[in-house]
C-alpha positions as CSV (number, residue, x, y, z in Angstrom):
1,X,0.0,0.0,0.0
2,X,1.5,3.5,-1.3
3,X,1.2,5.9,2.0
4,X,2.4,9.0,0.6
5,X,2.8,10.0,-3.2
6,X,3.9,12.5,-5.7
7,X,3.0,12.0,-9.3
8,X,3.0,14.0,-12.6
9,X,-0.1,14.0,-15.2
10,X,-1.3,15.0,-18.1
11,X,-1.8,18.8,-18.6
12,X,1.2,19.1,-16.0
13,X,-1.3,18.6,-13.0
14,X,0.8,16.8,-9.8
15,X,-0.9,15.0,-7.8
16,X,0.2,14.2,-4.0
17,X,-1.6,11.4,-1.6
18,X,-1.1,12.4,1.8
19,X,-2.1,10.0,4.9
20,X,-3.7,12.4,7.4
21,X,-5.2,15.5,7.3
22,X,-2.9,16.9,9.7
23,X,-0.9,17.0,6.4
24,X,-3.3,18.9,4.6
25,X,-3.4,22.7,4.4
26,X,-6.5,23.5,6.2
27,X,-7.4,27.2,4.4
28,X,-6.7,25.6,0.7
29,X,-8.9,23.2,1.3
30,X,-11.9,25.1,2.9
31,X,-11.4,27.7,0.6
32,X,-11.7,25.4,-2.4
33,X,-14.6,23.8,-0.6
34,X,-16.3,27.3,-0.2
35,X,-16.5,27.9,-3.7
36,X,-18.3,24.5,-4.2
37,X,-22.0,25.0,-5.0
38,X,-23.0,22.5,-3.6
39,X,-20.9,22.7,-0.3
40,X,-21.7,21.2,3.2
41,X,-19.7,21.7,6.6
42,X,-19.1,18.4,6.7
43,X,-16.6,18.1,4.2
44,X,-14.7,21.1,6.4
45,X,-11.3,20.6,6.5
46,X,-12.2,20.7,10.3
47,X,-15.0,18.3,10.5
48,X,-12.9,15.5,8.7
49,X,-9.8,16.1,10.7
50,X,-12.1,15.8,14.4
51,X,-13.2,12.5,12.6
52,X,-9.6,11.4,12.1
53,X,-8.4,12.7,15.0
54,X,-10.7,11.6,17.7
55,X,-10.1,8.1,16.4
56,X,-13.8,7.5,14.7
57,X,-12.5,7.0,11.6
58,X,-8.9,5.7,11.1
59,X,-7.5,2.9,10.3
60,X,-8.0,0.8,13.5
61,X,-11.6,1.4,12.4
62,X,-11.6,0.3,9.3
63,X,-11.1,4.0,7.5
64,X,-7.5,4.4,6.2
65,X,-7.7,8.0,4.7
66,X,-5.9,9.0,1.7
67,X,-6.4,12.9,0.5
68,X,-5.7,13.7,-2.8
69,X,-4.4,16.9,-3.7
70,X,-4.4,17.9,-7.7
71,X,-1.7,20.8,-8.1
72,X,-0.1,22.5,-10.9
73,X,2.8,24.6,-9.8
74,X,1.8,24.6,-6.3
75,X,-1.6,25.5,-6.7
76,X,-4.1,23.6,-5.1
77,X,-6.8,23.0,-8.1
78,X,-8.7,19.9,-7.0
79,X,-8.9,17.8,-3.6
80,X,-10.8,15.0,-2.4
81,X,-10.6,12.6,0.9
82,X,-10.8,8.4,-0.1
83,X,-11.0,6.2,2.7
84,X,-9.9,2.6,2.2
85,X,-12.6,0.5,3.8
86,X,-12.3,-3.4,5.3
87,X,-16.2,-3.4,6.0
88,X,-19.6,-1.5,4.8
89,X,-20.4,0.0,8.1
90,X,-21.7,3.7,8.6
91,X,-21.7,4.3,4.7
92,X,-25.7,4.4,4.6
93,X,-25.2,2.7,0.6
94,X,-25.6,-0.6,1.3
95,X,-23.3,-3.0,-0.6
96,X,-23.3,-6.0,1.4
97,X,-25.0,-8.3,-0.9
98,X,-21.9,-7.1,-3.2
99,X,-19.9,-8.1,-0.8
100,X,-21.8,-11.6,-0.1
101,X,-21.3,-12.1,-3.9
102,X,-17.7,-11.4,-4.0
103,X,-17.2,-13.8,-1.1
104,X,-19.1,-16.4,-3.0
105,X,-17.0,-16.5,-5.6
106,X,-13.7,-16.6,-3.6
107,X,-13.3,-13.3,-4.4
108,X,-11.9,-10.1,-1.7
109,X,-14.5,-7.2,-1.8
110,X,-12.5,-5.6,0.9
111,X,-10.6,-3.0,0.8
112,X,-12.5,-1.1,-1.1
113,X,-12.4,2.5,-2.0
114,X,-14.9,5.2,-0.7
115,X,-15.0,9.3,-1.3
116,X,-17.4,9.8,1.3
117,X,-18.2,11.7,4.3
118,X,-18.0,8.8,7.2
119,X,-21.3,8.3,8.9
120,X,-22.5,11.2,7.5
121,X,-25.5,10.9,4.5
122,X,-25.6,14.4,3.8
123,X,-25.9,15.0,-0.2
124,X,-23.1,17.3,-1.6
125,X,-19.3,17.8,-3.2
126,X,-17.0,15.3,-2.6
127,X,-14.7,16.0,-5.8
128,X,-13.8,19.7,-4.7
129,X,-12.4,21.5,-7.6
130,X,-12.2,24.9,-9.3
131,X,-13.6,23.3,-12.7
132,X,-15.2,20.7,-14.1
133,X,-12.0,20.0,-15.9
134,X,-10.0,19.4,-12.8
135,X,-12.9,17.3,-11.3
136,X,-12.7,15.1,-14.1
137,X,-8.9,14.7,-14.0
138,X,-9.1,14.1,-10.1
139,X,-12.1,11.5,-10.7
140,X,-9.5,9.8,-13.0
141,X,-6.9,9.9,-10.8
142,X,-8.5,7.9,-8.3
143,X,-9.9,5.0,-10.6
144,X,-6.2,4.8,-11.3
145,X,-5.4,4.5,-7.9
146,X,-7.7,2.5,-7.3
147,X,-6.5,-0.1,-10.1
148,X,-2.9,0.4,-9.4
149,X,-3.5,-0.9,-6.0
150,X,-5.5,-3.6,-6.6
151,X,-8.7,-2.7,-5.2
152,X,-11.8,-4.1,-5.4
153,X,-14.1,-1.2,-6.3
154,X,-14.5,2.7,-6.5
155,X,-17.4,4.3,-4.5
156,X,-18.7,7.8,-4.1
157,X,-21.5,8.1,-2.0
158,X,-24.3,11.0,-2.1
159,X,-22.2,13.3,-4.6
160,X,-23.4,16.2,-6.2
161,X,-24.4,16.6,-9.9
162,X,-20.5,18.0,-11.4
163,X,-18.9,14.9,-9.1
164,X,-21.7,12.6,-10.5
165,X,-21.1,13.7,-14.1
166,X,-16.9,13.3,-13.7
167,X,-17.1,9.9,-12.5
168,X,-19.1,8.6,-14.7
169,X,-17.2,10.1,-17.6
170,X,-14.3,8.1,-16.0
171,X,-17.3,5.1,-16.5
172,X,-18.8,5.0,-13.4
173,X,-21.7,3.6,-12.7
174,X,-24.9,5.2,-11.0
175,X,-26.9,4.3,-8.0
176,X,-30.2,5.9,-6.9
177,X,-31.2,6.2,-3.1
178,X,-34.2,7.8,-1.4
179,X,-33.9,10.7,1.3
180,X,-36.7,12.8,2.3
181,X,-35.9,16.4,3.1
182,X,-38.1,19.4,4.0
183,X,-38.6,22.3,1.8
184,X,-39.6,26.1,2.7
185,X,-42.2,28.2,0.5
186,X,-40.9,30.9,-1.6
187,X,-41.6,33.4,-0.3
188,X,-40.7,31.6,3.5
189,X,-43.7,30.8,5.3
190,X,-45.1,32.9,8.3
191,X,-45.1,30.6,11.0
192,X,-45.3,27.2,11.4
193,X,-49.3,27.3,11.3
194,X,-48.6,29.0,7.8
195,X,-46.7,25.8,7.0
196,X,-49.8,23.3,8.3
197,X,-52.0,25.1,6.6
198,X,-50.5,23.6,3.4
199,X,-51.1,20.1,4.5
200,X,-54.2,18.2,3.9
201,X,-56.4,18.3,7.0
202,X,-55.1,14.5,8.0
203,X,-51.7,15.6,8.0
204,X,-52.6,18.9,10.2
205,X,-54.2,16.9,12.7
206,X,-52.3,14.4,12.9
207,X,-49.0,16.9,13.8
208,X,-51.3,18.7,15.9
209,X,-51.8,15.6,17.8
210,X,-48.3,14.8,18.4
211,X,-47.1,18.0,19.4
212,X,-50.3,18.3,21.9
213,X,-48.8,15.1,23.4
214,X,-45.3,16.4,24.1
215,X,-46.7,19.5,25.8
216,X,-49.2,18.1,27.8
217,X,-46.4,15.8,29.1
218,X,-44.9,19.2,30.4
219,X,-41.9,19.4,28.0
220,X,-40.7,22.4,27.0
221,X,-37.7,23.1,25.0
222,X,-34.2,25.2,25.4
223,X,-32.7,26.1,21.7
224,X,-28.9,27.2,21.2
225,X,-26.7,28.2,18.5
226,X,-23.3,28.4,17.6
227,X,-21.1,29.7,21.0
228,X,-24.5,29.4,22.8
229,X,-24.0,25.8,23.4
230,X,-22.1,25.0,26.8
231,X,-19.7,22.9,27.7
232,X,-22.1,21.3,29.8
233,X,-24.8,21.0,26.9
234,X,-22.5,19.7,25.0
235,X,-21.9,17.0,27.6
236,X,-25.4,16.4,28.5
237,X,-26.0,15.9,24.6
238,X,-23.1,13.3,24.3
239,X,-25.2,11.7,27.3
240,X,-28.4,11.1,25.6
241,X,-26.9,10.3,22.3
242,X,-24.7,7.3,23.8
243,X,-27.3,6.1,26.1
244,X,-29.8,6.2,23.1
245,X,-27.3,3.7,20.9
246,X,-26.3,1.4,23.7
247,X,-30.2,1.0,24.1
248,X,-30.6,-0.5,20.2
249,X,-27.1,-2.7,21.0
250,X,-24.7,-0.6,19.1
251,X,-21.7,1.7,20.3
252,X,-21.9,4.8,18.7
253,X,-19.7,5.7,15.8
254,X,-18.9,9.3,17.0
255,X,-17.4,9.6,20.4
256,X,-17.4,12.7,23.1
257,X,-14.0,13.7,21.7
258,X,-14.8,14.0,18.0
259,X,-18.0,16.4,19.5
260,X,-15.7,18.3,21.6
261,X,-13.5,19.1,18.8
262,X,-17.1,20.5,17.2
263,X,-17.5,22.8,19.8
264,X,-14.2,23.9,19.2
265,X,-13.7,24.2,15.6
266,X,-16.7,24.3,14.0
267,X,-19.2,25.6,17.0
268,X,-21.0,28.0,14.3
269,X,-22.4,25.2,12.3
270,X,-24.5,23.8,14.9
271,X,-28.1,24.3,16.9
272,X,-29.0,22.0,19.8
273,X,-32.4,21.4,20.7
274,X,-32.9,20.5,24.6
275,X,-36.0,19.1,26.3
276,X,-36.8,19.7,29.3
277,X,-39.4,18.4,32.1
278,X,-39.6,20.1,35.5
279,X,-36.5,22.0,34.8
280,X,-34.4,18.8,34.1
281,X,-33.3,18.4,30.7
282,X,-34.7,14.9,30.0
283,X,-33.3,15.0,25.8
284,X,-31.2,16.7,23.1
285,X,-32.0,16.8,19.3
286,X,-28.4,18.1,17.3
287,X,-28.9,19.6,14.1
288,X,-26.4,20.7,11.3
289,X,-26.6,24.4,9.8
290,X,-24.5,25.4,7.0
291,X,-23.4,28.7,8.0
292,X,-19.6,28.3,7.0
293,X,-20.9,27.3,3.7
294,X,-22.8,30.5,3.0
295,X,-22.5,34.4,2.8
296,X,-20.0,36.4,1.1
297,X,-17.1,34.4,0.7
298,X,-18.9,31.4,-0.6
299,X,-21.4,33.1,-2.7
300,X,-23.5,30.9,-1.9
301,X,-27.2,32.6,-0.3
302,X,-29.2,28.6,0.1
303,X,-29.2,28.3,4.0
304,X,-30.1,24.3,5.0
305,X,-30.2,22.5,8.1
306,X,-29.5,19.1,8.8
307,X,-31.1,16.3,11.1
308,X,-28.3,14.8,12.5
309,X,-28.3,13.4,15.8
310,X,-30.5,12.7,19.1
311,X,-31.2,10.9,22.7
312,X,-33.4,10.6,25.4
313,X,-32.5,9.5,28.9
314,X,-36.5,9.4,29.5
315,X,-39.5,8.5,27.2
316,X,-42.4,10.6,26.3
317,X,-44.7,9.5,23.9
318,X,-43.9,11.4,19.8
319,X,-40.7,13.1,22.2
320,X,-38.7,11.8,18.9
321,X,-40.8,13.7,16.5
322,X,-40.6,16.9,18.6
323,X,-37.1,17.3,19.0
324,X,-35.7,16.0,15.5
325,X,-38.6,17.2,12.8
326,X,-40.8,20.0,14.6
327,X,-38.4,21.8,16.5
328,X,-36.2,22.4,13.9
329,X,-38.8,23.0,11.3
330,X,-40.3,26.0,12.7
331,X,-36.9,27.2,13.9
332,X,-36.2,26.8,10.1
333,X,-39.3,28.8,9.5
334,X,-38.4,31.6,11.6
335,X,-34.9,31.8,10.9
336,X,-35.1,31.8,7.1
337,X,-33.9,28.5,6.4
338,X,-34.4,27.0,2.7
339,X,-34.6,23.6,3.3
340,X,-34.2,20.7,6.0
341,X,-32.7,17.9,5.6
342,X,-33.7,14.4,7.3
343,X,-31.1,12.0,6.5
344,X,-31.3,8.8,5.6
345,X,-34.1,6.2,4.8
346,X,-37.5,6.6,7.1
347,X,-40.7,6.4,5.3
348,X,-42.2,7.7,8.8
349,X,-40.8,11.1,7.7
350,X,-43.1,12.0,4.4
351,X,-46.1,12.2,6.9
352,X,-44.0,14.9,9.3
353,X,-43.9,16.8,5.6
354,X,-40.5,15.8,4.7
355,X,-40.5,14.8,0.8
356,X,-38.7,12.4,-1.3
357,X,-35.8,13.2,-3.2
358,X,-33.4,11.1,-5.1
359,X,-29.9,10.9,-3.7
360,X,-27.5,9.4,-6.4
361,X,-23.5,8.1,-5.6
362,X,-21.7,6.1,-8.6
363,X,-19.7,2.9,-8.7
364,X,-17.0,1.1,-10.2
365,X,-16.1,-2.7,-9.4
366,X,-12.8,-4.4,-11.0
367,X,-13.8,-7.3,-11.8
368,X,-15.7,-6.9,-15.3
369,X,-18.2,-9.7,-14.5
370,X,-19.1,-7.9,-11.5
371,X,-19.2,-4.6,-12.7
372,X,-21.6,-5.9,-15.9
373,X,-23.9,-8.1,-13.4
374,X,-24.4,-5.0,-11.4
375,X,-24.4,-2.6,-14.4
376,X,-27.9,-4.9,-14.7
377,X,-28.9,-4.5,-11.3
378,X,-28.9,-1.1,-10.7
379,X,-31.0,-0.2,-14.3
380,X,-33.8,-2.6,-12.7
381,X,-33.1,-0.7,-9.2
382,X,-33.2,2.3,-10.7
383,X,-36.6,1.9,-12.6
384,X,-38.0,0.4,-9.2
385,X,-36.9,3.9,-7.3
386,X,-38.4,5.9,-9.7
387,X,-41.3,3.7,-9.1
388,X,-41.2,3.8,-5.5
389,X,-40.6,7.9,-5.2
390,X,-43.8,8.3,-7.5
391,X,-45.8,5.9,-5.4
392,X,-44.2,8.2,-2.2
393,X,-45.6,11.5,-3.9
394,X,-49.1,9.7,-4.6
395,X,-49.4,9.7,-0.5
396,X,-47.7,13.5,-0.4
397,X,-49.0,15.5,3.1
398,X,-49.3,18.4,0.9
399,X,-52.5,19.4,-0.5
400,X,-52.9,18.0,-4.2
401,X,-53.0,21.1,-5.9
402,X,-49.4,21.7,-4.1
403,X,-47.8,18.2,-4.8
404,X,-44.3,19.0,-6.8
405,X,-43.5,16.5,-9.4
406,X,-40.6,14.2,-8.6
407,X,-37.1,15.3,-8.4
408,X,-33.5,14.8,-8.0
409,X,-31.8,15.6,-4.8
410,X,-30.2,19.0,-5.7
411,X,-33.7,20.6,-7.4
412,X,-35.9,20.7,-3.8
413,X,-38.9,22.5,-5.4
414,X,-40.6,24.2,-3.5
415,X,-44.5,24.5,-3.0
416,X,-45.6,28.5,-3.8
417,X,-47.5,30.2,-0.7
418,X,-51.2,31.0,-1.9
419,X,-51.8,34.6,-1.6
């Protein structure tokens, strides 16, 4: 396995491999990042350096990173982060029946190579670059990486439409997933009533309902941004989400270091929801806001926040809906916020009013045999998604005369306020 490398291409690009992001010039690569259109915190020089360096995602995990850096006379032009992976965990793609195949036929499926964001399924760039023609040639330099070293596949998981459209030039093939995210009226809607009364009376009552529940239970809730989070919020947080994992029989893949170097580094991009009961705080609902990624020095004006993570250390009935969908809706709402993002999978989410949008991340396996048998696969899984998001928009919460056609992950129509 090459650790660290220095190589010359075509159109007098170099391209280095470095090992850790300690390596990595941190203001190269946010500021190439900021200029991204479609750019995320998490793919922050700081965010992926807390993963590294808190010990979530190394190689002991099963993450070896490699981050390659496309130059030409010691400019930074194009950068990406590949992690070599020795299983399929927190990648929210599932390949395991690849993997099954792979095995069956005596063949290794691991290590395999991933341009992701670890444990994070958050649409965006992974291929940052400052055009489509260093995209391309960085795209191409890791399927040559990847074949040079013997690996099993290429995989880049929830990419945006310029990353999608490089790897597939470099023959890639493409994979369709379903997310369901949230979308604001243009103009923004009033208030959160605003918001229900676009709903079909079901839909309004049913919310209605729910949220009744949580505040007849006596639960109230404590919101804070940015530098208004406290050490001790932060703590209590890590409390709730822990216990919450240990309690479905998993350890969780982020630990109380990786958050602490959040509230260090990247405090600004976050908003914590606390509930609390008879002034104890009994749960904590973390959510994602691109602030870093917007304004004047990214040029980009699309504000989005992102369902991320939560616990309880008590139960209250629909406490779950509360805290991760309603709370941060109307703090979308009243904030200005564009558009809320769920996360992965959950079917449970398109009656809260979060819609279905396709999410997309491209493939490439070595073997040829494979790579044909699942060329097949995915056209058939592909019809069958856009089968499946059509049947989701048939059961839309909006009213019918507001129901947007079906879309891909980075259009997120929005329904127009009436009047």
């Amino acid at each position: 396995m090459i650790d660290k490398k220095t190589t010359a291409c075509a159109n007098d690009y170099v391209i280095r491999v470095l090992d850790s992001p300690a390596e990595v010039d941190a203001h190269a690569w946010n500021a190439l990042l900021f200029s991204q259109p479609q750019a995320t915190p998490f793919m922050r020089h700081e965010y992926l350096n807390a993963l590294h360096a808190s010990g979530c995602a190394t190689s002991d995990t099963g993450w070896t990173p490699k981050f390659f850096l496309l130059e030409r006379q010691g400019v930074l032009l194009a950068a990406c982060v590949l992690y070599l992976k020795t299983h399929s965990h927190g990648e929210y793609v599932f390949d395991w029946a690849w993997a099954k195949a792979y095995a069956q036929h005596g063949l290794a499926y691991y290590p395999k190579a991933l341009c992701a964001v670890p444990f994070t399924p958050v649409p965006g760039t992974r291929l940052l670059a400052r055009s489509q023609d260093d995209r391309e040639q960085l795209a191409a330099a890791l399927l040559d990486f990847c074949q040079q070293q013997q690996l099993s596949g290429l995989h880049s998981l929830f990419a945006s439409d310029d990353d999608l459209a490089a790897f597939e030039k470099s023959g890639l093939l493409l994979r369709h997933t379903v997310q369901f995210h949230w979308q604001n009226a243009t103009p923004g809607y009033a208030g959160f009533d605003a918001f229900l009364a676009q709903l079909t009376a079901e839909k309004r009552k049913k919310i209605r309902q729910e949220r009744r529940k949580v505040a007849d239970a006596g639960v109230s809730f404590r919101v804070s941004k940015g530098s208004q989070i406290s050490p001790a919020d932060w703590e209590f947080f890590y409390q709730c989400y822990e216990r919450t994992y240990l309690e479905h029989g998993n350890a969780p893949y982020l630990n109380r270091d990786f958050f602490a170097r959040m509230a260090s580094t990247m405090f600004e991009d976050w908003l914590l929801f606390v509930a609390e009961r008879d002034g104890q705080a009994i749960a904590a609902s973390l959510i994602a806001i691109n602030t870093s990624c917007t304004g004047a020095q990214t040029g980009n004006a699309e504000r989005v926040a992102y369902g991320r993570y939560w616990g309880a250390l008590e139960r209250v009935d629909c406490l779950h809906f509360e805290a991760c969908y309603y709370q941060p809706l109307a703090w979308c709402i009243a904030n200005g916020y564009q558009r809320f993002e769920g996360g992965a999978q959950g079917e449970h989410k398109l009656a809260r009013a979060l819609l279905p949008v396709t999410t997309t991340s491209a493939h490439w396996l070595e073997q040829p045999q494979f790579l044909a048998a699942v060329d097949r696969y995915l056209s058939a899984e592909r019809a069958g998604i856009q089968s499946y998001v059509a049947d989701l928009h048939q059961h839309s919460p909006l009213k019918s005369e507001l129901r947007p056609a079906p879309c891909a992950a980075s259009e997120h129509p929005a329904p127009e306020r009436p009047g």
